[in-house]
N, C-alpha and C positions, 0 to 999 in steps of 0.2 A: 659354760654357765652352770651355776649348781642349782641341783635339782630341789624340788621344796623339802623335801626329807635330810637333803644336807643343808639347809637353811636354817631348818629347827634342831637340828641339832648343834650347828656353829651358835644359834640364840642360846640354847638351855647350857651349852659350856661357857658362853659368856656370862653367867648368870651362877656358876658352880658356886657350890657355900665358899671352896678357897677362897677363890677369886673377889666374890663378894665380901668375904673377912676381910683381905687384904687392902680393898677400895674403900672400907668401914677405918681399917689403922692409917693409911694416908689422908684420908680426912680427920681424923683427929689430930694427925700430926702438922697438916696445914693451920689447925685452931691451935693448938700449944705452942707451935715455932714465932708463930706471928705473933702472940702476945706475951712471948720473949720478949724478943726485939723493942717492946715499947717499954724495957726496964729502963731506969735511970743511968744506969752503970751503961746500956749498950750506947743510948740515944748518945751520949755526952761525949763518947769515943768514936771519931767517924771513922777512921780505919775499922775498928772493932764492929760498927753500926753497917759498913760496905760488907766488910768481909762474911758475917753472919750471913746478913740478906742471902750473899750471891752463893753461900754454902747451902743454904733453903731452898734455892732455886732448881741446886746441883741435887739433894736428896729426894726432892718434888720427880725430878729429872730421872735418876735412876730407880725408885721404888716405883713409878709408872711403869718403866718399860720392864720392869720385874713383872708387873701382873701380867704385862702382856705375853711375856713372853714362857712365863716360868722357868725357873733356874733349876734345870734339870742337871747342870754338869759345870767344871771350873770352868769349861770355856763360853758359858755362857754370863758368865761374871764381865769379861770384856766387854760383851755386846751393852749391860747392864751400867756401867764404866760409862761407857761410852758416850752414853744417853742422858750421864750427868753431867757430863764435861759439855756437850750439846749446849744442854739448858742454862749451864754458868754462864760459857762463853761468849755470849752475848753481849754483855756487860765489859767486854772489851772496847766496844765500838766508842762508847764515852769518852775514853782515852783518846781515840782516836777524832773525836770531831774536838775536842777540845786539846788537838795538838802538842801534849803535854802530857806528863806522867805524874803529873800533881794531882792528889786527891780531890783536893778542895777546886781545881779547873774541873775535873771531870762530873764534880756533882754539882756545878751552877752553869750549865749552859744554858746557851739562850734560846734553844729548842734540844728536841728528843733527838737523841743520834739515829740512825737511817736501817739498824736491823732492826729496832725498836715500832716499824711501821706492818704493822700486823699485813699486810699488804704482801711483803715480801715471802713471810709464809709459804703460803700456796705456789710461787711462783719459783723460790727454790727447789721446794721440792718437787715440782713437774720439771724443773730444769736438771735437775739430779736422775729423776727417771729418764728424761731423755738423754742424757748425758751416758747412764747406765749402758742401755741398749744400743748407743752408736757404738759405744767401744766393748759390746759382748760381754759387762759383767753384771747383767740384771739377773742373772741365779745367783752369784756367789754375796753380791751386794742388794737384793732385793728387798731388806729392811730399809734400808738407808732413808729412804726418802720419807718411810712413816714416824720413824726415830727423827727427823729434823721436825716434821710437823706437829708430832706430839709434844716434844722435848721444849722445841720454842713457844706452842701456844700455851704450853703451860708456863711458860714464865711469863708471857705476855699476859693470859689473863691475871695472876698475882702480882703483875706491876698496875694492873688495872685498876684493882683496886684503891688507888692511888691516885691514879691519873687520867683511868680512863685507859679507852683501847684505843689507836691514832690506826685510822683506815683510810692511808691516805690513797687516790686525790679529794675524798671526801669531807677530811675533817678527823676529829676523833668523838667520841662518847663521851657522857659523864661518866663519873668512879663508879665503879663496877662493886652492888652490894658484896659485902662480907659475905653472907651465905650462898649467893652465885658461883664468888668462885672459890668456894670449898663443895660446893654441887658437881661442878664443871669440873676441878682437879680431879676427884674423885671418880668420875664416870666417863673419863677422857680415855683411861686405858680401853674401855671395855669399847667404845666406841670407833677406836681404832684398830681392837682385834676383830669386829667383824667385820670392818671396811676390809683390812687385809684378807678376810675368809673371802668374802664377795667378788674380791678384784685377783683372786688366785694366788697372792703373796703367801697365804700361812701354806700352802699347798706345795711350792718351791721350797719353802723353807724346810718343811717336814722332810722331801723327797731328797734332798741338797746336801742337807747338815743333819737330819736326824732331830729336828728339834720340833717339838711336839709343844701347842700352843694349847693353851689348857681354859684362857679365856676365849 
């Protein structure tokens, strides 16, 4: 368990001016990107209107796990990568409930596809940690599981906006305010680096790979 003195200090580094510059340039870039998107020229183009979106998702996706992790070295560019393709990929599943590779199938179903259930969430990723630890690779793969949660609930909450959050077997939300979740984007990294202080993650990490978490 950490002691209160490494508690306040995991708060006052989550809280460094970088780190807080840097959750200051992704919420400005969740307000810029998204009112792109409502140009004439994207809306009228649905490839062009898909593609954008699910590239916002991806940049949302990797400038988060940037703060969280800070990019000390190329090889942490990967990890950075990684956690955009995360946040994209999601938006596969479209395709897949709507059986077809057709644009226009995947954007009129007659419900949300099944990763899109905020639900799953948390349930991947305790499936991932456990997953981790029966086959002995929670040190070299101990990110893993906070990179899906972050990754996905940040697209989740920016489809929210939209749609709403779907918590199933509950139901879903109404549209989740614009300033919500550019709150939420923004305070997601920091919120996930000190879960990982608390739960011994940045600790492994440090000790593992040398990587030094600065939020």
């Amino acid at each position: 368990m950490a002691s209160e003195a490494e508690k306040t200090q995991a708060l006052l580094q989550s809280c460094s001016p970088e780190s807080l510059l840097s959750s200051l340039g992704l919420g400005v870039f969740c307000l810029v990107a998204d009112r792109l998107l409502q140009f004439p020229v994207v809306q009228q183009n649905p490839w062009l209107r898909a593609l954008s979106d699910n590239a916002v998702h991806g940049v949302i996706g990797m400038w988060s796990w940037a703060i969280v992790i800070g990019v000390k070295k190329k090889t942490d560019l990967r990890e950075v990568v990684l956690a955009g393709f995360l946040a994209s990929v999601i938006d596969v599943d479209h395709f897949f409930l709507a059986r077809s590779l057709s644009l226009q199938a995947a954007l009129t179903l007659p419900r949300r596809p099944f990763l899109h259930c905020s639900t799953v969430i948390p349930a991947v990723a305790l499936t991932l940690k456990f997953m981790m630890h029966l086959f002995k690779l929670k040190d070299s793969w101990c990110f893993l599981p906070w990179m899906v949660f972050m990754s996905w609930t940040s697209h989740h909450v920016r489809d929210g906006i939209r749609h709403g959050l779907w918590i199933c077997p509950f139901g879903k939300t109404s549209p989740l305010p614009f300033w919500l979740y550019v709150v939420v984007t923004s305070s997601l990294p920091h919120v996930c680096s000190l879960a990982m202080y608390f739960t011994g993650t940045r600790q492994v990490m440090s000790s593992k790979h040398g990587i030094r978490i600065d939020v």
